[in-house]
N, C-alpha and C positions, 0 to 999 in steps of 0.2 A: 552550522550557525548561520540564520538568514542576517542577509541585511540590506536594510533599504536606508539611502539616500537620500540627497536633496535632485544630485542629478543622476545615479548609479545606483542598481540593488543589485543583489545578489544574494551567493552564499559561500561561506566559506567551508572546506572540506577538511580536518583539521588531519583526518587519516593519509590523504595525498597532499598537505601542506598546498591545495592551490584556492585559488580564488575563483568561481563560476558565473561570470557575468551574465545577468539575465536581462539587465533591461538599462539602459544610456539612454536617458532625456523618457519620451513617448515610444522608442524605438525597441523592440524586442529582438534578446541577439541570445546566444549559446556562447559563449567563449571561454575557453580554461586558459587562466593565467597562474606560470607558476612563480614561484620570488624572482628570478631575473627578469622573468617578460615582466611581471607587474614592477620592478624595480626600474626597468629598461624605460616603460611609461611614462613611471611616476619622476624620473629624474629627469625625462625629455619634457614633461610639461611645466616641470619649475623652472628649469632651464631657458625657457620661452613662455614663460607669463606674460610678461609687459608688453608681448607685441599685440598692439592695437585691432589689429586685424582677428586675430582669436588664432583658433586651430579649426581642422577637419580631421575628425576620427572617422576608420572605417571600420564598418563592423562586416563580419561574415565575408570580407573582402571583394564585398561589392556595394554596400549602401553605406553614402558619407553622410555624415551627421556635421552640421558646422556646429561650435561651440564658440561663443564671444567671449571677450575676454572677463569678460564677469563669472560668466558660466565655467571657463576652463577654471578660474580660482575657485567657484564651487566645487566642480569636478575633484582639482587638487584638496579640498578640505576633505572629501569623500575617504579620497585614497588615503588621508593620513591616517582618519579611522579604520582603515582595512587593514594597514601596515604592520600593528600592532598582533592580528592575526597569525602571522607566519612565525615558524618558529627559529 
């Protein structure tokens, strides 16, 4: 099942239960998340919304992406619609 975003597309695997990140912001990435790492994320970034400064995600573990904090709240609306996904 694809999905695209306001900041995050992808596609969801419904067969391995993960999520396939293909693309954060402009930035084009490969990453398998499966319910803990995407739960591991998504609980780390509600957890840290308000802070003013935003976040830095890194993708492929080498290129950081900053997110502001308007953007990480997008990010976060992304993921809620992913959440529903996992079984």
């Amino acid at each position: 099942m694809n999905f695209i975003g306001d900041i995050i597309s992808g596609e969801f695997d419904q067969f391995t239960d993960e999520f396939i990140l293909h693309q954060v912001k402009q930035f084009s990435t490969s990453s398998i998340l499966n319910q803990d790492q995407f739960n591991a994320i998504y609980n780390y970034l509600i957890s840290h919304k308000h802070e003013l400064d935003g976040q830095v995600l890194t993708l492929n573990e080498e290129m950081l992406i900053r997110l502001s904090q308007h953007e990480t709240d997008i990010f976060i609306r992304d993921l809620d619609k992913i959440k529903g996904f996992y079984h």
